[in-house]
RONUZA-375513 format. One record per residue (C-alpha): x, y, z. Coordinates in Angstrom, 1 decimal, always signed. Layout:
# residues N
[[X Y Z]]
...
//
This chain:
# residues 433
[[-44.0 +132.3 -64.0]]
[[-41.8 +130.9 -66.6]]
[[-42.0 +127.0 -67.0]]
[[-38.6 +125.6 -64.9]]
[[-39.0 +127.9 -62.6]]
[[-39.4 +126.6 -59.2]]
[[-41.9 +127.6 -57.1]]
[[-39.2 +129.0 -54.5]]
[[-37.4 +130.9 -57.6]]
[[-38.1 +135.0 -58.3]]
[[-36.5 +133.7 -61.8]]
[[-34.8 +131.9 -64.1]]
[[-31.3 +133.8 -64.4]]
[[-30.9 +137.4 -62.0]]
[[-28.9 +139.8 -63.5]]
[[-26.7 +142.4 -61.4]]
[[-26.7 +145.8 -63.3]]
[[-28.5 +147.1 -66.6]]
[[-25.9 +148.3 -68.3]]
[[-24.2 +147.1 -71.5]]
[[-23.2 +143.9 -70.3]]
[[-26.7 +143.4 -68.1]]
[[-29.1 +144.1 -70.9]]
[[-27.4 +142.3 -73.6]]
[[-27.6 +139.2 -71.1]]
[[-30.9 +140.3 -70.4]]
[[-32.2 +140.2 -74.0]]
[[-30.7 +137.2 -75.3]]
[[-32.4 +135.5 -72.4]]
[[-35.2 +137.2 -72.6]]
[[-35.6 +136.1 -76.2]]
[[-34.4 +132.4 -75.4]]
[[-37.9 +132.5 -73.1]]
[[-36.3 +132.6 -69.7]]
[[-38.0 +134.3 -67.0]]
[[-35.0 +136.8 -66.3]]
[[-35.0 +139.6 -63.3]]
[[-32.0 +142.6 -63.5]]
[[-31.6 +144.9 -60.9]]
[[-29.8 +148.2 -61.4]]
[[-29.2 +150.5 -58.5]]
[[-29.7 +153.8 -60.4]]
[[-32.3 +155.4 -62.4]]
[[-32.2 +155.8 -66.1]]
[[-31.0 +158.0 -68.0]]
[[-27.9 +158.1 -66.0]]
[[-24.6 +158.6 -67.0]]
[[-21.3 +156.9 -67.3]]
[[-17.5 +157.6 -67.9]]
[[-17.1 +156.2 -71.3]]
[[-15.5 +157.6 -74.3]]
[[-18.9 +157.2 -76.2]]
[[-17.2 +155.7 -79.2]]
[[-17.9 +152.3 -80.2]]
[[-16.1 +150.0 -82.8]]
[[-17.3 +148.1 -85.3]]
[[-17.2 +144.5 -83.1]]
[[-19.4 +146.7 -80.9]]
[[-21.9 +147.5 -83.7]]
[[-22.1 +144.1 -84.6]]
[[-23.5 +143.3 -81.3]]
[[-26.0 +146.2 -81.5]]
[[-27.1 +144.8 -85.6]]
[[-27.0 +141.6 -84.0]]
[[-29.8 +142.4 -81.0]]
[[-31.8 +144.5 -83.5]]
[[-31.3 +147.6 -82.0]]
[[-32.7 +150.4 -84.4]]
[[-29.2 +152.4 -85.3]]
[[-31.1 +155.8 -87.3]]
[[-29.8 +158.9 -86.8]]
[[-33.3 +159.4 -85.4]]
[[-32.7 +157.4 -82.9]]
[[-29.5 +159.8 -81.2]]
[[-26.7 +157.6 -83.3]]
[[-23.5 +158.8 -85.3]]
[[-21.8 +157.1 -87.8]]
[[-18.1 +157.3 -88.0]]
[[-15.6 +157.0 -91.2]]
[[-12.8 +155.2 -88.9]]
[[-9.8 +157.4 -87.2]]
[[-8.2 +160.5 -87.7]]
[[-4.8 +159.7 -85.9]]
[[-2.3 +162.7 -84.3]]
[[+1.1 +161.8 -83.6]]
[[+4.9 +162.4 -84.2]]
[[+4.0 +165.5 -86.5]]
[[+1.6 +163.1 -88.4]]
[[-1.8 +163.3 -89.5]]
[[-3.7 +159.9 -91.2]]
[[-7.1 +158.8 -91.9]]
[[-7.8 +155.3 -91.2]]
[[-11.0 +153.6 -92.2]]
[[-12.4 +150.8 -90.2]]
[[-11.9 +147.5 -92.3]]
[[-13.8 +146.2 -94.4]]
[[-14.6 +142.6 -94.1]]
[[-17.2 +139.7 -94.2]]
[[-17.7 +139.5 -90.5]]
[[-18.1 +143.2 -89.5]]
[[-20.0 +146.1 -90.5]]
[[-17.4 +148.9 -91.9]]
[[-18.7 +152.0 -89.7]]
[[-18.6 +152.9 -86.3]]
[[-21.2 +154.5 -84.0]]
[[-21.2 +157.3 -81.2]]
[[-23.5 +157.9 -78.6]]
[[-23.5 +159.2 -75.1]]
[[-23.8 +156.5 -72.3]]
[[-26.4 +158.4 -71.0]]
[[-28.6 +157.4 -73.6]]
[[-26.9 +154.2 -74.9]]
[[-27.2 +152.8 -71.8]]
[[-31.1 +153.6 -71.6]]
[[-31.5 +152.5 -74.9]]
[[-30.1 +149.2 -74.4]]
[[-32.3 +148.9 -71.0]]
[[-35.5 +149.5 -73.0]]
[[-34.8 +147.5 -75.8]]
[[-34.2 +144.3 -73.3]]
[[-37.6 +145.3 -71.7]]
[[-39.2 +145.3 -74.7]]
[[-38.0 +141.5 -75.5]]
[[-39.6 +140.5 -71.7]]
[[-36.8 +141.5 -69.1]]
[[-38.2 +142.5 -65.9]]
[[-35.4 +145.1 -65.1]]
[[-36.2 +147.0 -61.1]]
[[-34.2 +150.4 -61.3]]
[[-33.1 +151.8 -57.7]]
[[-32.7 +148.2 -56.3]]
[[-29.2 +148.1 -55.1]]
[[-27.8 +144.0 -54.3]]
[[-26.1 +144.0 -51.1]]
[[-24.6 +140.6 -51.2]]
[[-24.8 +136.7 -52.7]]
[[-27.3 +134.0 -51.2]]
[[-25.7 +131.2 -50.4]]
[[-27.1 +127.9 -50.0]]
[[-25.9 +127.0 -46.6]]
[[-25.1 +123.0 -47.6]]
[[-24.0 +123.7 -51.1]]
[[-22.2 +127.0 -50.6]]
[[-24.0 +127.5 -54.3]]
[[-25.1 +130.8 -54.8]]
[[-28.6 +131.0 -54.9]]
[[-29.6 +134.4 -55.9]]
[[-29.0 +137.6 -54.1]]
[[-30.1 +140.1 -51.7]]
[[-30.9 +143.9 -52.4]]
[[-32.4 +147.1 -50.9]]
[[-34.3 +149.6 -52.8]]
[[-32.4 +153.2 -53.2]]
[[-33.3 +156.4 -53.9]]
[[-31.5 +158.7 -56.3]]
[[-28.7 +159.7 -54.3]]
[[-28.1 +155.3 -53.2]]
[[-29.9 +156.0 -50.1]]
[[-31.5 +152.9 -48.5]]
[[-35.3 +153.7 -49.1]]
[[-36.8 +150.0 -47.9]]
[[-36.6 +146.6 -46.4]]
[[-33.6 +144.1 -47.9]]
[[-35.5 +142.0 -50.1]]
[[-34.1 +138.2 -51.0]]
[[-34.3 +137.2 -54.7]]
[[-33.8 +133.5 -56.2]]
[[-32.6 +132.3 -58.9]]
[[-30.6 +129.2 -60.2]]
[[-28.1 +131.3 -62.0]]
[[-26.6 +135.0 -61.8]]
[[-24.7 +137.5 -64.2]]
[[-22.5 +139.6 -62.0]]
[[-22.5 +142.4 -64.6]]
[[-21.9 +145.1 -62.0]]
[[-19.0 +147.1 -63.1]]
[[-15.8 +148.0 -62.0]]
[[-16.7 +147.7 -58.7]]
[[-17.5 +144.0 -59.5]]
[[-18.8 +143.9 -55.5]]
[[-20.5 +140.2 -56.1]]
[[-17.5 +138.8 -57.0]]
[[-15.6 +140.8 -54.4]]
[[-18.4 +139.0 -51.8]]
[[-17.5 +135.3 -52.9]]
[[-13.7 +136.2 -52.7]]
[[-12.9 +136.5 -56.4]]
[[-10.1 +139.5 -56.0]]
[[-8.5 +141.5 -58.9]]
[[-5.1 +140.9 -60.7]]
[[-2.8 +143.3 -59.8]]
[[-0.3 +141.7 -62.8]]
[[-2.9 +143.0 -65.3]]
[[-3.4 +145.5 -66.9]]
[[-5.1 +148.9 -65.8]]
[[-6.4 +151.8 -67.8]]
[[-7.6 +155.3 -66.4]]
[[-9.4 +157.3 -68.7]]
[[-11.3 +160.8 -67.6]]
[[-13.7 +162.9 -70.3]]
[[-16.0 +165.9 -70.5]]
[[-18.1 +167.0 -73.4]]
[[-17.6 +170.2 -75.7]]
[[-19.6 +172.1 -77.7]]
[[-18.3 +172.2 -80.7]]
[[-18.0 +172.6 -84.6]]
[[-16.4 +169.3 -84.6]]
[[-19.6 +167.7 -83.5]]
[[-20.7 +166.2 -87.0]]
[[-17.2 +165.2 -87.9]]
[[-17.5 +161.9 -89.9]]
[[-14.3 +160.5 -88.3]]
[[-13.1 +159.8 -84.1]]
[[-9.8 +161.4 -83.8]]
[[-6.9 +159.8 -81.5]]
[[-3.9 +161.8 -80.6]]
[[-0.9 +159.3 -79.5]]
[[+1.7 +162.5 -77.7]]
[[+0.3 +162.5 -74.0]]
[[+3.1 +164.3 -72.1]]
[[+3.4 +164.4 -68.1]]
[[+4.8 +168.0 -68.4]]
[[+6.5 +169.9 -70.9]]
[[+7.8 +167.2 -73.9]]
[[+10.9 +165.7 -73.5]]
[[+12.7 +162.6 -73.8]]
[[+10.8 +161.2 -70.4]]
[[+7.6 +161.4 -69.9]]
[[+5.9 +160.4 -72.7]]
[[+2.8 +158.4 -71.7]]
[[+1.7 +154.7 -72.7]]
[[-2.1 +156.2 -74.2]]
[[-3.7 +158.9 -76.5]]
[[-6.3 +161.5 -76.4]]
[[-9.9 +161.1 -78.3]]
[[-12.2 +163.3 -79.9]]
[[-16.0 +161.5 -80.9]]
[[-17.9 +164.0 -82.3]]
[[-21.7 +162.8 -81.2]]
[[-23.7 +164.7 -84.0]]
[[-26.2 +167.0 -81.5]]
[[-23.4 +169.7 -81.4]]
[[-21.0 +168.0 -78.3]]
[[-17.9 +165.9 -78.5]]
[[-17.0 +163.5 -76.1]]
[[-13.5 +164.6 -75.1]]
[[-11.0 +162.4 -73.0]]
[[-7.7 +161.3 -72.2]]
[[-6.7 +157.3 -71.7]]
[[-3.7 +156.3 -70.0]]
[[-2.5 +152.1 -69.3]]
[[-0.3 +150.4 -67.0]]
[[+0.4 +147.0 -67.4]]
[[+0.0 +146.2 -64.1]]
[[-2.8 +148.0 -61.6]]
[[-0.1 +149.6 -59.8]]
[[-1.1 +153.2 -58.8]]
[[+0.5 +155.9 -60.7]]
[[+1.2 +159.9 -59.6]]
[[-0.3 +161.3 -62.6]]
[[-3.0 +163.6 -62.4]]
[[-5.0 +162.7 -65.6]]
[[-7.8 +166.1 -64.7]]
[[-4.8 +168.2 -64.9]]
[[-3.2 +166.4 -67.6]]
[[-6.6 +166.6 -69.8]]
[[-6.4 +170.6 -69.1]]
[[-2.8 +170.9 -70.3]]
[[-3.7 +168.4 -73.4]]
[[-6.7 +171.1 -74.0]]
[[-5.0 +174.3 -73.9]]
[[-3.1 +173.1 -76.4]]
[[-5.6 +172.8 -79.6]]
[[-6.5 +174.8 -82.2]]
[[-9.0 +177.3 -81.1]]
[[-11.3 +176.5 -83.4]]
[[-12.1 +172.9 -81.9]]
[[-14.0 +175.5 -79.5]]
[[-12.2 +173.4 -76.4]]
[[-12.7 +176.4 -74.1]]
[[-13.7 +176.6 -70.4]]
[[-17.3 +179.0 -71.6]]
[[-17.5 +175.4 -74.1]]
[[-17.1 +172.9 -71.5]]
[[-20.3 +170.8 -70.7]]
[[-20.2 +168.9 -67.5]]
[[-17.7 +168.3 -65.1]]
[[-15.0 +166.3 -66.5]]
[[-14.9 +163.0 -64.8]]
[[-13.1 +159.7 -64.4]]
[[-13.2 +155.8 -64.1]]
[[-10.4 +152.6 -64.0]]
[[-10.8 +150.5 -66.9]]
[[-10.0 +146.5 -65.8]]
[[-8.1 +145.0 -68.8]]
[[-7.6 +141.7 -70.1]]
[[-9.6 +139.4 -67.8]]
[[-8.3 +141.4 -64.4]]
[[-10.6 +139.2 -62.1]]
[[-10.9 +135.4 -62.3]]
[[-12.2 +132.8 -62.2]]
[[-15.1 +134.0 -64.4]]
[[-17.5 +131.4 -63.7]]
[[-18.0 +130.2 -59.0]]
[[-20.3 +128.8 -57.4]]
[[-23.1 +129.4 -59.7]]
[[-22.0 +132.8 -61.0]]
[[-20.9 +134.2 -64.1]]
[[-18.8 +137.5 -64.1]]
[[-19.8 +139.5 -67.5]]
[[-17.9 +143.3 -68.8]]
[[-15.9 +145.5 -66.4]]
[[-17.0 +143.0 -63.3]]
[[-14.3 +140.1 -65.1]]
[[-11.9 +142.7 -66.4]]
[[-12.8 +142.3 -69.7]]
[[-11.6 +145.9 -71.4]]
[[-8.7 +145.3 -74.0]]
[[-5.7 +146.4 -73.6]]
[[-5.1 +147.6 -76.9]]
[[-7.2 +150.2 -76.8]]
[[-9.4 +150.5 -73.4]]
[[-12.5 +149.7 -75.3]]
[[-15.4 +147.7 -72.7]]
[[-18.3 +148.2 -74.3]]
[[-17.9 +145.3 -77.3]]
[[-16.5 +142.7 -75.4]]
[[-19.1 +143.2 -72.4]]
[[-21.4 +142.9 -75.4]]
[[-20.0 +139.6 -76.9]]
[[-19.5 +138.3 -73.2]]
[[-23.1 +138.7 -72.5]]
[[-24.0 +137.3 -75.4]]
[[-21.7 +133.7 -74.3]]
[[-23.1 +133.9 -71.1]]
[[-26.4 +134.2 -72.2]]
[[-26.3 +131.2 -74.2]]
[[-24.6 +128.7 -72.1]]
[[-27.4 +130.4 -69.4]]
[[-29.9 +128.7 -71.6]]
[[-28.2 +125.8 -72.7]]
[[-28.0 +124.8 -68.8]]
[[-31.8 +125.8 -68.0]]
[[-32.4 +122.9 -70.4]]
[[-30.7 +120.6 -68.1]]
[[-32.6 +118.1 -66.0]]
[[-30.1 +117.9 -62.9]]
[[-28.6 +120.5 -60.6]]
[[-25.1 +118.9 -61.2]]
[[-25.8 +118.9 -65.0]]
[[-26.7 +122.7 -65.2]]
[[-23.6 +123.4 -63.4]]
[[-21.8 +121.3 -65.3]]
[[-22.5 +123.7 -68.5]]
[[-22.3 +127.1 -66.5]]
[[-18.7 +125.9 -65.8]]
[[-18.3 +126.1 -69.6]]
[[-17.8 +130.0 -69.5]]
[[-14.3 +130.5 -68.9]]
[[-13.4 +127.8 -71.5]]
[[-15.6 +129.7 -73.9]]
[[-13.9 +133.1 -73.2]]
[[-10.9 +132.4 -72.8]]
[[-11.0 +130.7 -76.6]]
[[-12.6 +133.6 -78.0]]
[[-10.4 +135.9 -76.2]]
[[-7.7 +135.0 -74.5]]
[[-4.8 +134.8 -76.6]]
[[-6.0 +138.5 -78.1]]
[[-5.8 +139.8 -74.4]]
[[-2.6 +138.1 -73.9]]
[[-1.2 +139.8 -76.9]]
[[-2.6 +143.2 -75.9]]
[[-0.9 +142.6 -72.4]]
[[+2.8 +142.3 -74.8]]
[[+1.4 +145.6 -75.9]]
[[+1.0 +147.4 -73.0]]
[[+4.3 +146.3 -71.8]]
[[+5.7 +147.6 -74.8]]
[[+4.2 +151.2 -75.3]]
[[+5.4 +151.5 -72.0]]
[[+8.6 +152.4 -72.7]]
[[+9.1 +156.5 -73.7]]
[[+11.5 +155.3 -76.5]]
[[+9.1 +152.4 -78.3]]
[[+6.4 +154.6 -78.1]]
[[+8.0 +157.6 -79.6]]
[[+9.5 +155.1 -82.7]]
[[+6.1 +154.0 -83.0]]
[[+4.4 +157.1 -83.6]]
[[+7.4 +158.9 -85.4]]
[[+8.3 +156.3 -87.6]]
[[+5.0 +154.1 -87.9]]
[[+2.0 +156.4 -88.9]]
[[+3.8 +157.4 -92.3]]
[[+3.3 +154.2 -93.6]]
[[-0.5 +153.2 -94.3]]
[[+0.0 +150.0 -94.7]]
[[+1.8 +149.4 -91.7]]
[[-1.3 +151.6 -90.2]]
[[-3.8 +149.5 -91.8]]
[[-2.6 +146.5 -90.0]]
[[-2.4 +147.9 -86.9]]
[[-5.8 +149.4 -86.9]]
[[-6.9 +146.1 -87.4]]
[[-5.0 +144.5 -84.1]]
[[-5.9 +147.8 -82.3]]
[[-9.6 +147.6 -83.3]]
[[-10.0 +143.6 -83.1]]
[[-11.8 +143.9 -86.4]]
[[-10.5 +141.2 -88.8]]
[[-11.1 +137.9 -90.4]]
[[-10.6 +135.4 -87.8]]
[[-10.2 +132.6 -90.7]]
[[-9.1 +133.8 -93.7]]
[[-9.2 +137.2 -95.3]]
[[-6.3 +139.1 -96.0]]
[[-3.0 +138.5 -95.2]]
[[-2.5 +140.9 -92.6]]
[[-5.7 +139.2 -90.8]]
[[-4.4 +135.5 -91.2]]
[[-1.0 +137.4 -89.0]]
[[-3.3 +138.7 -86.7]]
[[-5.6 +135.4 -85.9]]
[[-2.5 +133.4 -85.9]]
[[-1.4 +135.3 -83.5]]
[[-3.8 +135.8 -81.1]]
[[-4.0 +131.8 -81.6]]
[[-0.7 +131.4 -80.3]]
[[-0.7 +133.5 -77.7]]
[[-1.4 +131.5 -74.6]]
[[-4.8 +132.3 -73.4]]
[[-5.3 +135.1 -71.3]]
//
């Protein structure tokens, strides 16, 4: 038992979920010296709907947590983009500056994810896989949450025991999209924010090794015209073992249901490439498959009752381009720390005190970048913007070179260039998120 743990305590911090956001909690704690306890409901290697592509503020997470990034290891590296659109074709290296590295990685969630889980374990995490939380404990006085409650499952999320109670003075809620720990203590969803939809399968491919992601910007709901030109794009990340990942994105800047059927969609956007790509039914590996993206802090407060909501579970996927995986990452990482910083406190009113901190802290580092992403959405919404954008826009590198930066969040938050300095005033402008 770690020292500050009570006698009455499983832990120090419980986490809800292994996945990006849960392990990177999980081994910042873990290498802090707190006694932390995560419980994941499935069995790894599992998989996830996820584009597979990461960004360069994702990679400096993974440099950042040590996590061995060798080819060896199942990792691609990637040039930057290769971007379709309005007749246009452009490469578009990630940026180079002083605060991130200048490649991108690829890697299936499947093993990402597992990956991830095994490097937290390795730094002393205690993760139990196939223990599903049913709900928060509350203290009955406080109405604190005091840990959680959980069943074992078996593979299919079958109960397969007794509900088992475990304690702890603080929780991550890094449980996904379905954020149902939040959804127990009555934090709802905005329906004013933002929401993505993205659905992929994987190819087999000659593409497979390419050093560059591609992103076409043309979706069309039906045969092109004037009308029904989508707000998203279409992705190719090649993943270097002779598969792409192979998806469609589409955003809404509000969670409003739409009628568009993005399987059928994905199918149209496929019969229309080169035959080469080798995007054929005989080609096709897996079912294709999709997932809601929560954008731009969806589901707040972040931080109740003794509770800290971490990735898809605080809606924290960007709007400019429905990445998760970084800021889940980054917001681990915060949470992690201010975790640590309040284990150090004496008092129960003091800890709290500094878990109250995370919203603050988020809302700083992100906020006013979410908030200009949500101007984004609301933009590329419109047929017309979005054909001037990628008619008129991709011929000019420059102008491209900027916006990969905005789109990427990769750039000099003080100083740099001066297309950075635009960017970070900006998104310091911007009223937080």
């Amino acid at each position: 038992m770690a020292r500050g743990v009570e006698r009455h305590d499983d832990a120090d911090v419980v986490v809800v979920g292994a996945g990006p956001a849960g392990a990177t909690a999980a081994y910042w704690l873990a290498t802090a010296g707190l006694d932390v306890l995560v419980l994941e409901k499935t069995a790894f290697p599992r998989d996830k709907v996820c584009g597979d592509g990461l960004t360069p503020r994702a990679v400096r997470e993974l440099v950042a947590m040590g996590v061995p990034l060798r080819p060896e290891d199942g990792w691609i590296r990637n040039k930057g983009l290769r971007v379709y659109g309005g007749g246009h074709r452009l490469e578009i290296p990630w940026p180079r500056t002083e605060s991130f590295p200048d490649f991108g990685l690829a890697r299936p969630r499947r093993d990402f994810d597992a990956a991830l889980a095994a490097h937290a374990r390795a730094a002393g995490a205690k993760i139990l896989e196939r223990t599903q939380v049913t709900g928060p404990l509350v203290h009955e006085r406080t109405g604190r949450v005091v840990g959680v409650t959980a069943r074992p499952v078996d593979d299919a999320g079958r109960r397969a025991g007794d509900e088992v109670t475990y304690r702890a003075p603080a929780v991550i809620a890094a449980d996904g999209v379905s954020a149902r720990l939040a959804l127990a203590l009555g934090i709802e969803k905005d329906p004013r924010r933002p929401m993505g939809v993205a659905v992929r399968t994987y190819f087999r491919t000659p593409m497979h090794d390419d050093e560059w992601m591609e992103s076409h910007l043309e979706l069309w709901d039906g045969e092109p015209n004037r009308s029904n030109l989508l707000p998203g794009y279409g992705w190719i990340f090649p993943l270097g073992d002779g598969t792409a990942n192979v998806g469609l994105g589409s955003v809404s800047s509000t969670a409003t249901a739409t009628k568009v059927d993005y399987r059928e969609l994905l199918h149209r956007w496929l019969a229309g490439t080169p035959a080469h790509w080798g995007f054929t039914p005989e080609g096709q590996v897996g079912p294709v498959r999709g997932a809601a993206l929560p954008m731009a802090f969806n589901r707040k407060p972040l931080y109740s009752r003794g509770v800290l909501l971490v990735g898809d579970a605080g809606g924290m996927v960007s709007p400019f381009n429905g990445e998760g995986i970084a800021y889940a990452m980054q917001a681990a990482r915060r949470a992690a720390e201010i975790v640590v910083q309040a284990h150090a406190r004496r008092t129960p009113a003091a800890r709290d005190a500094v878990l109250a901190t995370y919203p603050r802290v988020m809302a700083d580092e992100l906020g006013g970048y979410f908030q200009l992403g949500r101007v984004f959405v609301r933009l590329i919404e419109q047929p017309a913007i979005m054909r001037l954008c990628t008619r008129y826009g991709l011929p000019r590198p420059a102008l491209m070179r900027l916006v990969m930066k905005l789109l990427s969040d990769v750039y000099e938050p003080r100083g740099g260039q001066a297309s950075d300095r635009l960017i970070a005033t900006l998104a310091r402008i911007a009223p937080a998120a």
